[in-house]
DSSP file (Angstrom, degrees, kcal/mol; ACC not computed):
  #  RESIDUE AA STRUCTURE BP1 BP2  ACC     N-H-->O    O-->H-N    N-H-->O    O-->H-N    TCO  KAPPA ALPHA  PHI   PSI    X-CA   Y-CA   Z-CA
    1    1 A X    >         0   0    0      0, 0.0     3,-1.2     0, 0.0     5,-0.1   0.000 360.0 360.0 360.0 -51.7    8.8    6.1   17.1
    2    2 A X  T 3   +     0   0    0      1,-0.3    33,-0.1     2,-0.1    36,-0.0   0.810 360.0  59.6 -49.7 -24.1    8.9    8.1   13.9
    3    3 A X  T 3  S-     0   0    0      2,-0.1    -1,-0.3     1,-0.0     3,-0.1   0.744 108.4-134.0 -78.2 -21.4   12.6    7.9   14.0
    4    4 A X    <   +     0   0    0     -3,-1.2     2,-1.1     1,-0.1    -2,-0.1   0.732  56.7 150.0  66.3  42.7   11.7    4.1   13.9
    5    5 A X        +     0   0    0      2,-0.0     2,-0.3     0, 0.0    -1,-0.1  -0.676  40.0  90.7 -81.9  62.6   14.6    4.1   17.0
    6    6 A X        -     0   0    0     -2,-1.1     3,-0.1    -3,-0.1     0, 0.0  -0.981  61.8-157.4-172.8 146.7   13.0    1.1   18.8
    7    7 A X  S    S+     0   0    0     -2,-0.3     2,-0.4     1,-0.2    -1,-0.1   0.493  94.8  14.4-112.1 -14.9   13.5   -3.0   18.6
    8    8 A X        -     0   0    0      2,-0.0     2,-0.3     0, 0.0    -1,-0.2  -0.954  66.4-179.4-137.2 152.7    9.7   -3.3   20.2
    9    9 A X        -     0   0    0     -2,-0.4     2,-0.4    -3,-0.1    -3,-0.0  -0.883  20.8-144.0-161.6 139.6    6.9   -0.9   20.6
   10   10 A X        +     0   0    0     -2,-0.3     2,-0.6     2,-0.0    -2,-0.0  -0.843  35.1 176.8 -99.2 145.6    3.3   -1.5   22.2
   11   11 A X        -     0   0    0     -2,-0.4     2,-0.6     2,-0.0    -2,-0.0  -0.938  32.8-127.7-140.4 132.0    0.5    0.8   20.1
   12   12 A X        -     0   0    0     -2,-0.6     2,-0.4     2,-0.0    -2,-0.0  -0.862  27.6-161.5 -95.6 143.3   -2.9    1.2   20.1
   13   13 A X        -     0   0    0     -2,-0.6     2,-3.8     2,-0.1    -2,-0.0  -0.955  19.2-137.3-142.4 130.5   -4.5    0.8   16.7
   14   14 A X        +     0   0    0     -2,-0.4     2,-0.3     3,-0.0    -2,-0.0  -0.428  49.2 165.3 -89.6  88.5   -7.7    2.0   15.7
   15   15 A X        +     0   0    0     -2,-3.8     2,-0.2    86,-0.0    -2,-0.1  -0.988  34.1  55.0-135.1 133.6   -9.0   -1.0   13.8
   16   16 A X        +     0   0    0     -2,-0.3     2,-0.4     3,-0.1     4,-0.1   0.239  63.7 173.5-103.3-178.2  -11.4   -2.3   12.7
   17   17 A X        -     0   0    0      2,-0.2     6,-0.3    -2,-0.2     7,-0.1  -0.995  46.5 -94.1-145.1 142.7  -12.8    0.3   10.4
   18   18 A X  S    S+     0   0    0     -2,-0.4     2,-0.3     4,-0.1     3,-0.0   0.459 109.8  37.0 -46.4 -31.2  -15.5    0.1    8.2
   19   19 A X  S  > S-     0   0    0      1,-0.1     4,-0.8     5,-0.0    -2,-0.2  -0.887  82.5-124.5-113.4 176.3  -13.8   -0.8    4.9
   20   20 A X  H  > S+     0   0    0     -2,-0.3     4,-2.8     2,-0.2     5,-0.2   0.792 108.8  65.2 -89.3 -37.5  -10.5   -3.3    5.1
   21   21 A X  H >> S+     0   0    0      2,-0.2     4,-1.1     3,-0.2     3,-0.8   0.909 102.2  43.3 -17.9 -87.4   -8.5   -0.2    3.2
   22   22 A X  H 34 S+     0   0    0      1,-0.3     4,-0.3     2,-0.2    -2,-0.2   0.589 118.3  46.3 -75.2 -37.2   -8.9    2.0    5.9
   23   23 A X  H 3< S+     0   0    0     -4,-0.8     4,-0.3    -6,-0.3    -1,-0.3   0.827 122.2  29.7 -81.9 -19.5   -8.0   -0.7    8.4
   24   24 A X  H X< S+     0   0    0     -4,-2.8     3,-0.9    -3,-0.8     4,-0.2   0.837 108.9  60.0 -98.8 -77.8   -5.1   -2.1    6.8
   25   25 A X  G >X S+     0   0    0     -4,-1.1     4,-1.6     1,-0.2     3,-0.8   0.476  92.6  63.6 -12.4 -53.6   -3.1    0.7    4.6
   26   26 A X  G >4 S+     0   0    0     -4,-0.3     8,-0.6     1,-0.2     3,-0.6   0.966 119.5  22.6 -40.4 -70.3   -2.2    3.3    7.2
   27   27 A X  G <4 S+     0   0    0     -3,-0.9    -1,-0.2    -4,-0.3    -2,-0.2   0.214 128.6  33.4 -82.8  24.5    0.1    0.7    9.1
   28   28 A X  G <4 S+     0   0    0     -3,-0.8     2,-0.5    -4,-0.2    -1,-0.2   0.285  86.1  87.1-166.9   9.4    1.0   -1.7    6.9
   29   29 A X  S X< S-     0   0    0     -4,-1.6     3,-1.7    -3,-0.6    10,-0.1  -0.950  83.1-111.2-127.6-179.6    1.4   -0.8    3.8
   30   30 A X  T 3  S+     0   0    0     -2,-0.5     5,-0.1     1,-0.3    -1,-0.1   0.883 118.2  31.3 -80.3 -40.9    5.2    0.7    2.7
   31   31 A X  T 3  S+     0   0    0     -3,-0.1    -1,-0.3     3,-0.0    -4,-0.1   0.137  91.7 141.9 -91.2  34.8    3.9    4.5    2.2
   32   32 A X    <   -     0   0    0     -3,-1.7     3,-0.5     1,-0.1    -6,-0.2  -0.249  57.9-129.5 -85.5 164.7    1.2    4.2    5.0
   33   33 A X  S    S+     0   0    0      1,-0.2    -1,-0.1     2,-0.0    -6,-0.1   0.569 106.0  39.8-101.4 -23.8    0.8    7.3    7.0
   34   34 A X  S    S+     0   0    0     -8,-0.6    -1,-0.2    -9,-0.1     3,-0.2  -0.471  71.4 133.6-144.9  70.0    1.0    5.3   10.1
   35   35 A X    >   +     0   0    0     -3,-0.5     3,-2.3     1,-0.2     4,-0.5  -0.125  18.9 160.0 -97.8  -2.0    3.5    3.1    9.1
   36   36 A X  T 3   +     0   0    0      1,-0.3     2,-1.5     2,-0.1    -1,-0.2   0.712  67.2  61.4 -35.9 -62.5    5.7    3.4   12.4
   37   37 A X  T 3  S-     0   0    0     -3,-0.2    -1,-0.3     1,-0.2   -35,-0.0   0.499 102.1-126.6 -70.6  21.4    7.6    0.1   11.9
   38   38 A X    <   -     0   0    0     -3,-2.3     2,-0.7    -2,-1.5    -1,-0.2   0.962  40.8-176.5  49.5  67.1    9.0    1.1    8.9
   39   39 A X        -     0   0    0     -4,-0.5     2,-0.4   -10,-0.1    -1,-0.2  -0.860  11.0-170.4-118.1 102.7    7.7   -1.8    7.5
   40   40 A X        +     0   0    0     -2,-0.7     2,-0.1   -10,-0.1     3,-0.1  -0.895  20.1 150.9-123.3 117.4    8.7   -2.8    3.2
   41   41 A X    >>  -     0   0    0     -2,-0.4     4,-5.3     1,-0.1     3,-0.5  -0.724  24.0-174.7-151.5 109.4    7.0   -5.4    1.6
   42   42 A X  H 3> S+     0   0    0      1,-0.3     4,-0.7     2,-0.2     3,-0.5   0.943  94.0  43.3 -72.8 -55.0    6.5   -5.1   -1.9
   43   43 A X  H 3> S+     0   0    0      1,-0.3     4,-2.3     2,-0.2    -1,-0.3   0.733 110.4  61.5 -51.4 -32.8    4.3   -8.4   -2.1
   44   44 A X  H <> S+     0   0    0     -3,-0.5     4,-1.9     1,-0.3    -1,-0.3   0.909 106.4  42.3 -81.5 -45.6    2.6   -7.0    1.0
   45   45 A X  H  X S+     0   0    0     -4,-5.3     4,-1.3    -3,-0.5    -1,-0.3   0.638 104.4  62.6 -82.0  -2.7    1.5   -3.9   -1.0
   46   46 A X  H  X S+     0   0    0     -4,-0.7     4,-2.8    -5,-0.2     5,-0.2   0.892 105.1  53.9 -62.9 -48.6    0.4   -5.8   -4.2
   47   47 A X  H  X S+     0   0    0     -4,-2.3     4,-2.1     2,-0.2    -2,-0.2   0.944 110.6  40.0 -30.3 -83.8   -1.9   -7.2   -1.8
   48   48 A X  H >X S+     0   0    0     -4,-1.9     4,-2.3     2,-0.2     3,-1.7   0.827 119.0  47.4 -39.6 -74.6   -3.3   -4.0   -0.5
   49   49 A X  H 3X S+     0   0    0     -4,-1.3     4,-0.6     1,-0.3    -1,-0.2   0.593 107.8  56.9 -46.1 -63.7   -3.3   -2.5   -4.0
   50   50 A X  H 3< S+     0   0    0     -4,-2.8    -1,-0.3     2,-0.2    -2,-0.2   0.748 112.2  39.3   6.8 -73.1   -4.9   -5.6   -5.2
   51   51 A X  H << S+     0   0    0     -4,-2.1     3,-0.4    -3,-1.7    -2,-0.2   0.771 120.3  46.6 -88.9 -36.2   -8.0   -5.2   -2.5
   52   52 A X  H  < S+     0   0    0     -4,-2.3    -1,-0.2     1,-0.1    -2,-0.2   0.863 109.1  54.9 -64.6 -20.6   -8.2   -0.9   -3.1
   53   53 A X  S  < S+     0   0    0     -4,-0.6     2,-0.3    -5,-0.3    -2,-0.1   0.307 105.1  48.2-122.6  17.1   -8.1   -1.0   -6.9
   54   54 A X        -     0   0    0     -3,-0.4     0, 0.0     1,-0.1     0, 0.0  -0.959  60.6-150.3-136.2 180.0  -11.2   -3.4   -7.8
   55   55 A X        +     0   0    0     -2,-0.3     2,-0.9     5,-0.0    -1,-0.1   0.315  62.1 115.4 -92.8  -5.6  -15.3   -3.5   -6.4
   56   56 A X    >>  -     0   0    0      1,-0.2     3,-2.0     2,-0.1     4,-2.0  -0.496  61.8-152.3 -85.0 104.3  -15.8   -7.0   -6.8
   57   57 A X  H >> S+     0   0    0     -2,-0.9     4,-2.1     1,-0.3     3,-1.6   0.897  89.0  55.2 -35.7 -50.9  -16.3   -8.1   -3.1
   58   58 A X  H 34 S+     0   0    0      1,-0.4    -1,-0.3     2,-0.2     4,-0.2   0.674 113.8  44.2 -81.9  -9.5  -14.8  -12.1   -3.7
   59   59 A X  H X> S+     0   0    0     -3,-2.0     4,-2.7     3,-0.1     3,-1.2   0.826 115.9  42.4 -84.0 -33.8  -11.9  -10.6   -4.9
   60   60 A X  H << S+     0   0    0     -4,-2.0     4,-0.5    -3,-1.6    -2,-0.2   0.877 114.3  56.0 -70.2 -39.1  -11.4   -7.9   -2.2
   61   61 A X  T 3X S+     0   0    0     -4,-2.1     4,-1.5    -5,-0.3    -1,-0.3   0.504 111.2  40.0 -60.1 -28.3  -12.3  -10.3    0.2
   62   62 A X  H <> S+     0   0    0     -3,-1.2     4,-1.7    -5,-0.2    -1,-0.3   0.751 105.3  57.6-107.9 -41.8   -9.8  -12.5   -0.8
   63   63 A X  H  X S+     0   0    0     -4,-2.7     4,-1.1     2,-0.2    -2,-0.2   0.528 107.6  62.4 -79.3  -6.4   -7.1  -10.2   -1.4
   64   64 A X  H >4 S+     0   0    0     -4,-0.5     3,-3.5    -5,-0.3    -2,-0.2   0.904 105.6  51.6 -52.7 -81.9   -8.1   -9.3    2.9
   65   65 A X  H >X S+     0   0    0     -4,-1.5     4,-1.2     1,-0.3     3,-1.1   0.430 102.7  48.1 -75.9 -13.7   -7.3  -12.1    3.4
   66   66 A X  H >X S+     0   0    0     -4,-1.7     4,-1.5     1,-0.3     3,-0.8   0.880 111.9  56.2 -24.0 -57.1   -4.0  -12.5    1.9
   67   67 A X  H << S+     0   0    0     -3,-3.5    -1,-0.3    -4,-1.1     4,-0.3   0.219  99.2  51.5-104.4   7.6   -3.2   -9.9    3.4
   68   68 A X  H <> S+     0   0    0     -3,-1.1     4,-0.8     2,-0.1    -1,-0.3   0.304 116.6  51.6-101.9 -25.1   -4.1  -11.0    7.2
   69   69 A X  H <X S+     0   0    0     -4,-1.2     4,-1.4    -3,-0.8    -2,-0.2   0.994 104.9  46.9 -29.9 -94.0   -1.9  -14.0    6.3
   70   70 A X  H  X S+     0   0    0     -4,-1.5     4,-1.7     2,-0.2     6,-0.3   0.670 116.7  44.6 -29.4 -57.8    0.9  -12.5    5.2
   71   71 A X  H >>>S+     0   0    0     -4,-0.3     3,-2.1     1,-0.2     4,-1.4   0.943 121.0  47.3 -62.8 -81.6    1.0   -9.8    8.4
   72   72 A X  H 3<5S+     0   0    0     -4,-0.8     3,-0.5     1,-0.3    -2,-0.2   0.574 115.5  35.1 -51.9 -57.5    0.3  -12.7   10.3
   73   73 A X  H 3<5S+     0   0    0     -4,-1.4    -1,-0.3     1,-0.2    -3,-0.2   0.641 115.0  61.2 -57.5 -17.1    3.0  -15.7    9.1
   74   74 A X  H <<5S-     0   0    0     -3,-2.1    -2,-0.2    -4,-1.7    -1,-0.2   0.547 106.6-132.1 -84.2 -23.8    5.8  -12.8    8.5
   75   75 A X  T  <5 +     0   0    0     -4,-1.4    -3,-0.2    -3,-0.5    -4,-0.1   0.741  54.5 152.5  94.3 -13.8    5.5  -12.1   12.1
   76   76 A X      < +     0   0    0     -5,-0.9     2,-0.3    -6,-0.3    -1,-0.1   0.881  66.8   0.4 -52.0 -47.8    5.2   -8.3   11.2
   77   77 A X        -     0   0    0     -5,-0.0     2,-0.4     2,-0.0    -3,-0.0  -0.807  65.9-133.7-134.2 160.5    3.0   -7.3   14.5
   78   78 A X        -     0   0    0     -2,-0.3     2,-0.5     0, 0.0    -2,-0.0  -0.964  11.3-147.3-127.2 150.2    1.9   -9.2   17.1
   79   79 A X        +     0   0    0     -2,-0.4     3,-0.1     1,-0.2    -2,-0.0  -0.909  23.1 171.8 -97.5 118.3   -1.9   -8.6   18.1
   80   80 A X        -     0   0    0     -2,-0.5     2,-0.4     1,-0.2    -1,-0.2   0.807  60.8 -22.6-115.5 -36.2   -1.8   -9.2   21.9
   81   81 A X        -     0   0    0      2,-0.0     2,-0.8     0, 0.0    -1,-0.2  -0.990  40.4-148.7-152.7 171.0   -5.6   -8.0   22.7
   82   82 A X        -     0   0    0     -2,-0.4     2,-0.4    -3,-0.1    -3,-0.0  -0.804  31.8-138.9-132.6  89.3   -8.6   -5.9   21.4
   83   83 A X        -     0   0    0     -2,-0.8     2,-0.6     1,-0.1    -2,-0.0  -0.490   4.1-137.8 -53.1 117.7  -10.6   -4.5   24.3
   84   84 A X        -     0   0    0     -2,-0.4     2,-0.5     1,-0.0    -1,-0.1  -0.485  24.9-146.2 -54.7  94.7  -14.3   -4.4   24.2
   85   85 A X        -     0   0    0     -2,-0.6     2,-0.7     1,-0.1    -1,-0.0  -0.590  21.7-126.1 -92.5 141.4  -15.2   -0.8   25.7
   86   86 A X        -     0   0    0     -2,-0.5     2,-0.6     1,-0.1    -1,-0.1  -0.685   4.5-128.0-117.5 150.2  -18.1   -1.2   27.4
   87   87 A X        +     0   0    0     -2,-0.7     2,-0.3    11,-0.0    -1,-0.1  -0.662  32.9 171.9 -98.1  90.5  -21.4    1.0   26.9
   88   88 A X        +     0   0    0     -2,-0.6     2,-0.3     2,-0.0    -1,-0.0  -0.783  16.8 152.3-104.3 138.1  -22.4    2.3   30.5
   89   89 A X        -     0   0    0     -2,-0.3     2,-0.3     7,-0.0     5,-0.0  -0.928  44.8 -83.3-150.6 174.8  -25.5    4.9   30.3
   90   90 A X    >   -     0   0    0     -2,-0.3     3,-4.9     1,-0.1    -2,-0.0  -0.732  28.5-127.3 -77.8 130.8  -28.1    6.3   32.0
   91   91 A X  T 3  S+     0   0    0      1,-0.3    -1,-0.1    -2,-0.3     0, 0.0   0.840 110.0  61.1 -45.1 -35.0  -31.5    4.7   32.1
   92   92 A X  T 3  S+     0   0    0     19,-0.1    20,-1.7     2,-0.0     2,-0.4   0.660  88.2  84.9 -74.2  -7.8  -32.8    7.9   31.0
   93   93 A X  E <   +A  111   0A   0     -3,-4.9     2,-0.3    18,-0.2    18,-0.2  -0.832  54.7 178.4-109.3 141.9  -31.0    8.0   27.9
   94   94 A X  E     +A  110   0A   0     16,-1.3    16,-1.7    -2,-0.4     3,-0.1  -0.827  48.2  50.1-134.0 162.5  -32.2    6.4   24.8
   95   95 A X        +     0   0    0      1,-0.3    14,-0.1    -2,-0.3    -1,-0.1   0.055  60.5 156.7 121.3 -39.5  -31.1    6.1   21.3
   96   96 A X        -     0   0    0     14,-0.1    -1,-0.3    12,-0.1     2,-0.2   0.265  16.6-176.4 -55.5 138.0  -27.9    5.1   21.8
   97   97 A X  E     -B  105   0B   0      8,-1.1     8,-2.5    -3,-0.1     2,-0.5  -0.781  16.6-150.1-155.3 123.5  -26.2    3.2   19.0
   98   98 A X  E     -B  104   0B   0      6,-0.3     6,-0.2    -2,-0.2     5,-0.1  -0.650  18.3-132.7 -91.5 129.8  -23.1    1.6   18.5
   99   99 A X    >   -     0   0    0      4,-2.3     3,-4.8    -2,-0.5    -1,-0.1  -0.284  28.2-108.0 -65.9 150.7  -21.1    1.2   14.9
  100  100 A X  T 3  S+     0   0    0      1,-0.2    -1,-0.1     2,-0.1   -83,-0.1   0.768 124.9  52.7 -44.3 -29.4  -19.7   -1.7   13.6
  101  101 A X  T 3  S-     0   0    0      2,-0.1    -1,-0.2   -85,-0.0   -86,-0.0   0.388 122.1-107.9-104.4  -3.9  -16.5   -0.4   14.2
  102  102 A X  S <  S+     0   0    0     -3,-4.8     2,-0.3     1,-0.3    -2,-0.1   0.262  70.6 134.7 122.6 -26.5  -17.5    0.3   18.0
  103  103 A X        -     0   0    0     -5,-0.1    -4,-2.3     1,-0.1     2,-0.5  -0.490  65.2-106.2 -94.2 126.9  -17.7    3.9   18.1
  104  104 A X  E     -B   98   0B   0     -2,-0.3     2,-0.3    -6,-0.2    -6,-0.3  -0.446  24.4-150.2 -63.9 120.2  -20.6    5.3   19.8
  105  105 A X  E     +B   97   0B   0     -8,-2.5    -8,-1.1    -2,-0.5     3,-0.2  -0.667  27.4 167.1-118.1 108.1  -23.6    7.0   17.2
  106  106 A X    >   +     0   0    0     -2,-0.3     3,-1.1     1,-0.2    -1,-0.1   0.487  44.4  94.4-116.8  -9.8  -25.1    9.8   19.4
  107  107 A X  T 3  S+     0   0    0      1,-0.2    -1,-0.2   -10,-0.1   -11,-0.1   0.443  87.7  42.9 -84.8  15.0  -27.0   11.6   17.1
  108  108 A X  T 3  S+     0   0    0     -3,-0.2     2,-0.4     2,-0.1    -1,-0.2   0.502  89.4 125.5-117.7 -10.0  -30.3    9.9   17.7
  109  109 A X    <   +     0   0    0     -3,-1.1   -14,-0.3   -14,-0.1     2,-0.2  -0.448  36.6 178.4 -45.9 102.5  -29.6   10.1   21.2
  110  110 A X  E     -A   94   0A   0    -16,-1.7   -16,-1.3    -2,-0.4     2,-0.3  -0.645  22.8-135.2-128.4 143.3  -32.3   11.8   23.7
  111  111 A X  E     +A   93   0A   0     -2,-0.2     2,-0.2   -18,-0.2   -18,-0.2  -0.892  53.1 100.7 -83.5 131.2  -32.7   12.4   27.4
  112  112 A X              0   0    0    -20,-1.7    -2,-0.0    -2,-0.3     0, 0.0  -0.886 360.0 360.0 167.5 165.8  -35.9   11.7   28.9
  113  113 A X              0   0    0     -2,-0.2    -1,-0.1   -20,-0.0   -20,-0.1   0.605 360.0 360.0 -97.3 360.0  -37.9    9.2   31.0
């Protein structure tokens, strides 16, 4: 995959993440760290650039969604599904809290009846 030696490749991708940055940049934008499809779009990374480089939510917000477009009408990836992992425990355990992004928040987490 690094060699980018592949006409298809199925991934797991750890999205979403708590800012839109963090979910989009790695893969998708041209110097992204996890970038595997070797994937150059200069418009695609004004976008991104665009949505890191200000604070103003309605602009970041907007510049998302551009940029959820763009992936999406270019064809770049295809999303085929985003499993729901599901939060089996013990009655005895309390605390438990899940993050927006899914991932289980254990540190308030107790045993007891």
């Amino acid at each position: 995959m690094r060699k980018q030696d592949f006409d298809a490749a199925i991934l797991v991708v750890d999205i979403p993440r708590l800012d839109p940055s963090l979910t989009f940049d790695p893969y998708f934008a041209s110097d992204g760290p996890s970038n595997w499809s070797g994937l150059k779009d200069s418009a695609l990374d004004a976008l991104l650039d665009k949505g890191l480089s200000t604070d103003d939510r309605a602009v970041r917000k907007q510049a998302y969604v551009d940029v959820q477009r763009r992936i999406l009408e270019n064809n770049y990836w295809v999303f085929l599904h985003q499993a729901k992992s599901p939060l089996i425990q013990s009655s005895n355990l309390k605390g438990v809290a899940l993050d927006v992004d899914g991932q289980w928040r254990l540190e308030r987490a107790r045993l007891g009846s």
